[in-house]
Backbone bond lengths (Angstrom), bond angles and torsions (degrees), N, CA, C in turn:
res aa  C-N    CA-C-N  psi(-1)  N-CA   C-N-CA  omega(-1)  CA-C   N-CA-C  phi
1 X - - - 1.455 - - 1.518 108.97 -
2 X 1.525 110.66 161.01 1.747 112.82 -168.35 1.743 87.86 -132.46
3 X 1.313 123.24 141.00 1.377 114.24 -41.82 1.876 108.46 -73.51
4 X 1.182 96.11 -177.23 1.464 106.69 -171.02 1.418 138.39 117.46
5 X 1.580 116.71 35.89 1.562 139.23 -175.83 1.273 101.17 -130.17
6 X 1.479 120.78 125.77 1.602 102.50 6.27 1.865 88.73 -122.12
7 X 1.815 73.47 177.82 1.762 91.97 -173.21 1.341 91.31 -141.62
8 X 1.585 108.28 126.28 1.304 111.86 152.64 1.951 108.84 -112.84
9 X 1.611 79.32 160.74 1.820 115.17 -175.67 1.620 97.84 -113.48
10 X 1.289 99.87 126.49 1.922 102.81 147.72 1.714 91.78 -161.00
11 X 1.632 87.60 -175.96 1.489 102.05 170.33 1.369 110.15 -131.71
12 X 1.350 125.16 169.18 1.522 123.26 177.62 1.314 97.95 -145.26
13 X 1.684 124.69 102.37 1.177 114.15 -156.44 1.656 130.13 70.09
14 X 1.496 94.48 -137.00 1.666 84.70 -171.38 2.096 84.82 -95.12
15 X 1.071 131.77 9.20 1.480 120.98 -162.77 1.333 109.37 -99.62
16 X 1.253 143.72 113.32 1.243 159.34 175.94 1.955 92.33 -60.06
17 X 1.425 102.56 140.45 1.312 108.56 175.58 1.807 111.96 -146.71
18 X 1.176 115.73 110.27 1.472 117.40 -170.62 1.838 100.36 -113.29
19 X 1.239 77.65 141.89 2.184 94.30 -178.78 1.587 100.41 -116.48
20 X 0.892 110.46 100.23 1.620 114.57 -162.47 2.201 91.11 -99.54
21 X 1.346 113.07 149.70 1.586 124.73 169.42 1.438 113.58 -35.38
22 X 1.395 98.64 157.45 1.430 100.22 167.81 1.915 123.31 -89.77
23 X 1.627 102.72 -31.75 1.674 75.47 171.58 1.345 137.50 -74.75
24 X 1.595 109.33 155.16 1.154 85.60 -175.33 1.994 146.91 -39.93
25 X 1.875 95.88 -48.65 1.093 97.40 -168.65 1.780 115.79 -68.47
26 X 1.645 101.76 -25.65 1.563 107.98 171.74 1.809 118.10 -50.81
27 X 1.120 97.39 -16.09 1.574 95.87 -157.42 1.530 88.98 -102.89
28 X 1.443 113.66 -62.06 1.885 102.82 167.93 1.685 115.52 -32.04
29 X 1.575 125.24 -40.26 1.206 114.54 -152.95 1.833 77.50 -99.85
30 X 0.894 153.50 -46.98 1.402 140.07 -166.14 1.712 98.39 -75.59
31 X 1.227 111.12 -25.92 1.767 89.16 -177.57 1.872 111.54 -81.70
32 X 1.715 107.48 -7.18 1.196 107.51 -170.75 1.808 100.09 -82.45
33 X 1.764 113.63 -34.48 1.234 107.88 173.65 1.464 128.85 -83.30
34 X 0.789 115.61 -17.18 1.576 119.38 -161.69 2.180 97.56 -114.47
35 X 1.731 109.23 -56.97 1.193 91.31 -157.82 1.636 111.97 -77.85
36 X 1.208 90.75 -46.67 2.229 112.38 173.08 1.351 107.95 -40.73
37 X 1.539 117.05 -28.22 1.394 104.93 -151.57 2.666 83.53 -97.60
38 X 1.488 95.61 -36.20 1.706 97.15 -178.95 1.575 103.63 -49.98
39 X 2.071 111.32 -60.16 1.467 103.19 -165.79 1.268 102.54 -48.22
40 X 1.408 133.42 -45.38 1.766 134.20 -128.93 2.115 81.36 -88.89
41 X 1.089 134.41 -34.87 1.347 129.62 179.43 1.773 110.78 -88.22
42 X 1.628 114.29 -12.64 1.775 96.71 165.79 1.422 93.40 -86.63
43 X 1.056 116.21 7.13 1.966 105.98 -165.33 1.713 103.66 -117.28
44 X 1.905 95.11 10.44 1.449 94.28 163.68 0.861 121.01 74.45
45 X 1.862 137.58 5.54 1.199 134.41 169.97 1.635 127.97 -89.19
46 X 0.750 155.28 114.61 1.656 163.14 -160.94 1.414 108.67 -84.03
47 X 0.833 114.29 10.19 1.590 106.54 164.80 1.930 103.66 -138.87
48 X 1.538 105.56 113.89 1.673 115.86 -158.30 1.105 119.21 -88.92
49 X 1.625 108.85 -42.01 1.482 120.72 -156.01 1.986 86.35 -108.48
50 X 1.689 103.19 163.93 1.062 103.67 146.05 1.697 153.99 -68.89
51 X 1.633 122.08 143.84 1.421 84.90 -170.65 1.772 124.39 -76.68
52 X 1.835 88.49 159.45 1.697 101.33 175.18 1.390 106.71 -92.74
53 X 1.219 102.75 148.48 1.487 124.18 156.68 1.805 120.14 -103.85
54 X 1.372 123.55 -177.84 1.200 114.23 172.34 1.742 73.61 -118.91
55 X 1.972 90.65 166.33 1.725 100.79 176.64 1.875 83.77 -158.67
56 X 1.193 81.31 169.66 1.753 101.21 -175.57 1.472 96.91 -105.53
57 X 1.193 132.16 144.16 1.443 140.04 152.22 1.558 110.93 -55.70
58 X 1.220 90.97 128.90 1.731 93.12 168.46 1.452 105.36 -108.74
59 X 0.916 105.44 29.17 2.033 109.30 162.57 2.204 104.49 162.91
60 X 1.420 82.18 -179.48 1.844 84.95 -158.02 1.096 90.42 -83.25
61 X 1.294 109.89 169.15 1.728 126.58 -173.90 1.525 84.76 -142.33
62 X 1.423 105.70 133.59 1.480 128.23 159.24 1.593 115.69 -137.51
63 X 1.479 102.64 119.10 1.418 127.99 178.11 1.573 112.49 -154.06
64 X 1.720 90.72 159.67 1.507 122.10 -171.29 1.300 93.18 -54.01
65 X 1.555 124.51 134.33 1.390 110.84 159.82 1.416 115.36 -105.12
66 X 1.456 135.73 -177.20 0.960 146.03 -144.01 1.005 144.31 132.99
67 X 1.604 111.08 -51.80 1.844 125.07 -154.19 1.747 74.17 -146.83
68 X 1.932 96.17 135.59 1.562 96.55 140.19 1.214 136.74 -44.38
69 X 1.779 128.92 133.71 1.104 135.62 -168.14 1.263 131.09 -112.32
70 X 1.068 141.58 83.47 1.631 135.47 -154.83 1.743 106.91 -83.39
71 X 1.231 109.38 84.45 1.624 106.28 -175.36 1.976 111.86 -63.26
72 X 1.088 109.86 146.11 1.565 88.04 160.24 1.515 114.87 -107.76
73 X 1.400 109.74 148.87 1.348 121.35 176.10 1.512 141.11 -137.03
74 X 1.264 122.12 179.61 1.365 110.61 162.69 1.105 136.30 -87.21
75 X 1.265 168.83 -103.98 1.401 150.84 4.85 1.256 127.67 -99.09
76 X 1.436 98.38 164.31 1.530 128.04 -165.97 1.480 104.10 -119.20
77 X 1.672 130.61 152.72 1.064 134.09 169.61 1.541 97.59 -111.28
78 X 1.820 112.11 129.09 1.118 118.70 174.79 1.466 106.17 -142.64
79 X 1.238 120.59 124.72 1.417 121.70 148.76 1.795 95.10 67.41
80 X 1.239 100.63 46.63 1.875 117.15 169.65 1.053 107.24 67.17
81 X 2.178 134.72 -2.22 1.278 98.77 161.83 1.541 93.82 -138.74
82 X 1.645 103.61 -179.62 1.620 105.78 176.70 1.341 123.65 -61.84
83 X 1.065 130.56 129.18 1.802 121.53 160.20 1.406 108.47 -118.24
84 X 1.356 133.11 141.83 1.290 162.89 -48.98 1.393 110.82 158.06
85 X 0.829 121.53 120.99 1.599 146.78 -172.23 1.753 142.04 -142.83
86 X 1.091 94.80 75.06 1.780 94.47 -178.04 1.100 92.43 -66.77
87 X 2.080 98.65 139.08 1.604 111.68 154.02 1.040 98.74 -128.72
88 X 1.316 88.90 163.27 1.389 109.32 -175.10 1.605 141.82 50.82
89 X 1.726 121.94 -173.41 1.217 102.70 -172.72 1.970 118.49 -83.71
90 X 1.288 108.41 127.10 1.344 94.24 -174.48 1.724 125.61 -104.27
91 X 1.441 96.51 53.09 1.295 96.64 138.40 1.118 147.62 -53.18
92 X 1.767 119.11 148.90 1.569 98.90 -178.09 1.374 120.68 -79.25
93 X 1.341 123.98 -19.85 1.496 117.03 170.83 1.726 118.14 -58.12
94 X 1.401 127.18 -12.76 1.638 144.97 176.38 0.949 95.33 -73.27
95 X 1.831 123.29 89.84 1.083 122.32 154.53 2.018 118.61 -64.33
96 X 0.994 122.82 -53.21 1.003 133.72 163.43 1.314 107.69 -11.92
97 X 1.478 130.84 -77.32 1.083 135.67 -155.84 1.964 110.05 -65.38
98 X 1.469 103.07 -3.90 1.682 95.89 -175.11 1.365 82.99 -109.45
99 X 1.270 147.82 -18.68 1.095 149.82 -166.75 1.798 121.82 -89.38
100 X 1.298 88.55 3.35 1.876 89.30 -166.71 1.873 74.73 -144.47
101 X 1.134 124.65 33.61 1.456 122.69 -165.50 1.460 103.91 -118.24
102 X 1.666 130.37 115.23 1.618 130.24 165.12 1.699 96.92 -52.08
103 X 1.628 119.48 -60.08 1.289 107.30 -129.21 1.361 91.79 -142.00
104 X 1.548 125.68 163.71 1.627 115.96 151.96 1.803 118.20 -117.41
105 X 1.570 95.87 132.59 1.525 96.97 -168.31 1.665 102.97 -66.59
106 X 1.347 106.20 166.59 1.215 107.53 -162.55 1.335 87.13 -135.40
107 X 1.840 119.64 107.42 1.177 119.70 -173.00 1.597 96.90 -135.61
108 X 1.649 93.92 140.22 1.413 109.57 -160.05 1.802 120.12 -82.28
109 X 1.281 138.72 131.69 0.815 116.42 -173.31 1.795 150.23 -58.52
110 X 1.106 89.50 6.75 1.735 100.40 172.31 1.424 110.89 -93.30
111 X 1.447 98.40 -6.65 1.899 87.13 -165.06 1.519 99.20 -112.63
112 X 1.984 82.38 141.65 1.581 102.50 -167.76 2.006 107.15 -101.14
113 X 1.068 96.66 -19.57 1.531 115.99 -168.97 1.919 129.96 -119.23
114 X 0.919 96.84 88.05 1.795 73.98 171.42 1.333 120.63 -113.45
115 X 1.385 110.44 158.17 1.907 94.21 -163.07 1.553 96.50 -117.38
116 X 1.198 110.79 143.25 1.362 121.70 -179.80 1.836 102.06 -32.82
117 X 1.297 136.18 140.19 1.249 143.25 158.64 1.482 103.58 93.31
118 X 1.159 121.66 -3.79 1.795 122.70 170.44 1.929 99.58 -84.25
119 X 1.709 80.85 151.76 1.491 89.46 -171.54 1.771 113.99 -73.92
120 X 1.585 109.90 -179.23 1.339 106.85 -165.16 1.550 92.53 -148.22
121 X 1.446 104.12 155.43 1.836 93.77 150.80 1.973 105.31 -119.65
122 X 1.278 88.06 118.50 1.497 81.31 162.55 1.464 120.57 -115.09
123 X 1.617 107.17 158.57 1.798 104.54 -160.30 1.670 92.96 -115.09
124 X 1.274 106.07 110.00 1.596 111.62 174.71 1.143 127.85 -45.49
125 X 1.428 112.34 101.20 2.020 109.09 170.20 1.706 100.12 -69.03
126 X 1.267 130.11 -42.68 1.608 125.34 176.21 1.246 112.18 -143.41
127 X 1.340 138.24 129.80 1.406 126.13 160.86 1.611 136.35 -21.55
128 X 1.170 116.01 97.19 1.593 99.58 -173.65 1.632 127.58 -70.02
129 X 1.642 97.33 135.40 1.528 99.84 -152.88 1.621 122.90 -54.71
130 X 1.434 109.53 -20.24 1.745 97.73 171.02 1.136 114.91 -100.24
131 X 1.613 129.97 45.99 1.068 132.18 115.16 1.622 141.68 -80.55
């Protein structure tokens, strides 16, 4: 996954122990998949991840494919659904960019291309406020 390498898993006993990256934004986006989703299931809740929406691109995205991609973004509500906006550079050392971020796109690893107005799933870090 981009960002978010590496992450290790073990246990010691009954205690789950995760070593999550050092940059910042790697470690926000690996603690949102891996650690948020363990507490929220020892704490017995059935629903892990945050919710997704679908959103439209408001412009093309070109990247290496390969590895799942957690873009960060904005959104906007237009015309009954979300559209979607990467800014800026998304490196994982860019704190900024998870920080001024509604949602993270959730882009699959085969895909090299997305064209402005193709659909997306993004997974809400907060509701964006003009909705």
């Amino acid at each position: 996954m981009k960002p978010g390498k590496p992450v290790l898993f073990a246990s010691l006993g009954e205690t789950p122990i995760f070593g999550l990256p050092g940059n910042p934004v790697s470690v926000m986006v690996a603690f949102e998949e891996f650690v948020r989703p363990a507490i929220l299931k020892l704490s017995g809740r059935r629903f892990l991840h945050r919710r997704e929406v679908r959103a439209k691109l408001a412009h093309e995205i070109r990247r290496t494919p390969g590895r799942t991609e957690f873009m960060r973004a904005t959104l906007h509500f237009q015309n009954d659904h979300f559209v979607a906006s990467v800014r800026g550079d998304q490196g994982s050392g860019r704190l900024s960019t998870m920080t001024n971020a509604d949602a993270l796109l959730v882009i699959a690893p085969e895909i090299a291309t997305l064209k402005a107005g193709d659909w997306v799933y993004a997974r809400l870090i907060e509701m964006p406020e003009n909705h």
